[in-house]
C-alpha positions in Angstrom: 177.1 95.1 90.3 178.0 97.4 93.4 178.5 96.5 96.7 174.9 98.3 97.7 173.3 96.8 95.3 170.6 94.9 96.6 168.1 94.0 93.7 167.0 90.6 94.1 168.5 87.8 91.5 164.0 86.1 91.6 161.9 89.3 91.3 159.2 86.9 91.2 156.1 86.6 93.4 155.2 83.4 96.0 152.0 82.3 94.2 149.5 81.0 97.0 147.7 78.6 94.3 151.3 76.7 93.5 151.8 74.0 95.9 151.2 69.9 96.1 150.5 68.1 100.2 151.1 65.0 100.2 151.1 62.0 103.7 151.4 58.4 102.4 149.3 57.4 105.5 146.1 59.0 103.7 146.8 59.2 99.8 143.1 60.2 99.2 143.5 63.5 100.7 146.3 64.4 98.8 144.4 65.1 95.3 141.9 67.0 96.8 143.3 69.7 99.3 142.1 73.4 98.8 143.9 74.8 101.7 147.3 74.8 103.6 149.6 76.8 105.2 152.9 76.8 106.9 152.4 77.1 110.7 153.8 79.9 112.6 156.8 79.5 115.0 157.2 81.6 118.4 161.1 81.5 120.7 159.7 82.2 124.0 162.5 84.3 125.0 164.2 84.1 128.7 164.5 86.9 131.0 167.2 88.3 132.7 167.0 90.0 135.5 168.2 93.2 136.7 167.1 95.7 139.4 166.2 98.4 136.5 165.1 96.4 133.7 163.8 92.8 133.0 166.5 92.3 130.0 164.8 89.5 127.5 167.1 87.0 126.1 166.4 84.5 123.4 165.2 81.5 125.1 165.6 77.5 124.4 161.8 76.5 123.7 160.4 77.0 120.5 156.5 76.5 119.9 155.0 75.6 116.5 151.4 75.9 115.6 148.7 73.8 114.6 149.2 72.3 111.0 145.7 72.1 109.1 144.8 71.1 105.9 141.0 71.6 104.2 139.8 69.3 101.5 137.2 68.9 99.5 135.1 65.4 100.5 134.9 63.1 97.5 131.3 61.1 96.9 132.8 57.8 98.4 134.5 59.5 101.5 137.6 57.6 101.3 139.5 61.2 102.0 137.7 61.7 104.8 137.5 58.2 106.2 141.2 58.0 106.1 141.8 60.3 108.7 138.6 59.6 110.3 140.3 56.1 110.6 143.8 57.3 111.8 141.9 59.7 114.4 139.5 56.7 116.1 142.8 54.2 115.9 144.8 56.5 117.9 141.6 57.4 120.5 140.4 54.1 120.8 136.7 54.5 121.5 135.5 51.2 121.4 138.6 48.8 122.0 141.6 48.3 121.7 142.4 46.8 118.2 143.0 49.8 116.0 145.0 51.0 118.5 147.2 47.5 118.4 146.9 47.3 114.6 148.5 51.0 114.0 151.2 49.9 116.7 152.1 47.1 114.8 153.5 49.1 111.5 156.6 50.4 111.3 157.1 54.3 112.3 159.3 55.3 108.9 156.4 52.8 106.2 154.4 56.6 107.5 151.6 53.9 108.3 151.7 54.0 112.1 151.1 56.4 114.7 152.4 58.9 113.3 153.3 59.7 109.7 155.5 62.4 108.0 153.4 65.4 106.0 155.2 67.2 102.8 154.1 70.3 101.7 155.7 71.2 98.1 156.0 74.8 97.8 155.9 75.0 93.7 158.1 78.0 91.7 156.5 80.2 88.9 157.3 77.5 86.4 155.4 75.1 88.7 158.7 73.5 89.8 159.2 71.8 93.4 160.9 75.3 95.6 160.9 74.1 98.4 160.0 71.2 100.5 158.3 71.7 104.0 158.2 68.2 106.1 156.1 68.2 109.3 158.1 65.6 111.1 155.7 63.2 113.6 152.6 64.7 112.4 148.9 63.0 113.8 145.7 64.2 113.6 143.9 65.9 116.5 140.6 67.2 114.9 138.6 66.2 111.4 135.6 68.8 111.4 132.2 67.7 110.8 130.4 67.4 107.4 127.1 69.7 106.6 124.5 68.5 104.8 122.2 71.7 103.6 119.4 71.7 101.1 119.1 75.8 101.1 121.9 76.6 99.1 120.6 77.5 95.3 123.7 76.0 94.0 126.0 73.4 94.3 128.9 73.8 96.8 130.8 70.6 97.2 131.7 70.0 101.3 135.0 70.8 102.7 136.2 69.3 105.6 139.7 70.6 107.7 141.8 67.8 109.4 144.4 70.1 112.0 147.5 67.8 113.1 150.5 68.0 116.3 153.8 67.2 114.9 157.1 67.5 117.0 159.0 70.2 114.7 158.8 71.4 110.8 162.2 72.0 107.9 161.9 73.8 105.4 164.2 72.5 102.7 165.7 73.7 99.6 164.8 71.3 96.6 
């Protein structure tokens, strides 16, 4: 091999259909997610400046995007419920008891305020790649489900549940 030689060692492709999601605080939702990305990432930068030319610089506060996940809605709800659940306990709408219950368990069980959400990035041979934690995650939207009795055929309801976290890794496995 010469020192300009830059052919990869993995000439293989990032398959979109080979990953696993998985958040202990809503196990239902794992099995039966369709769609999920990796969110994007922006470095405001800082500016310097000079009497010719604002001169940008990198800056010191990064911004992440909103993490969503859309599943399909099993017969009994439970997937949908879950985070339906996690959603009204943190918003309170009608007192103050889910709100005290989800207080009550311990941060690192993943079954308080705030739970942990793993995306497993999967290799060609459907190994675990890579490992993409959204640390401090909590839902801020669960769309709405649409009945429709036009549709000739069958298509099973989705739903998409978007979540704040405080940062993302990305780890090696």
């Amino acid at each position: 091999m010469t020192a300009i030689d830059d052919t990869p060692e993995n000439k293989n492709f990032l398959s979109p259909l080979n990953f696993k999601f998985q958040v202990k605080k809503c196990p239902h939702v794992n099995f039966f997610v369709q769609k999920v990305g990796i969110p994007d990432i922006s470095l405001s930068p800082a500016i310097f400046p000079n009497p010719m030319v604002k001169i940008p610089l990198p800056g010191d506060h990064m911004t992440y995007g909103d993490f969503s996940v859309t599943f399909k809605i099993d017969e009994d709800l439970q997937n949908y419920l879950e985070i339906h659940k996690w959603i009204k306990d943190l918003g309170k709408p009608v007192d103050f008891q889910g709100r005290y219950d989800i207080r009550q368990q311990k941060e690192y069980t993943g079954e308080g305020e705030k739970s942990d959400l793993s995306l497993l990035v999967l290799s060609s041979s459907m190994a675990v790649n890579y490992e993409v934690v959204m640390v401090d995650a909590f839902p801020v939207s669960l769309t709405g489900i649409q009945f429709n009795t036009v549709d000739r055929d069958v298509v099973y309801l989705n739903s998409t549940a978007t979540f704040k976290y405080s940062y993302y890794d990305i780890n090696r496995a």
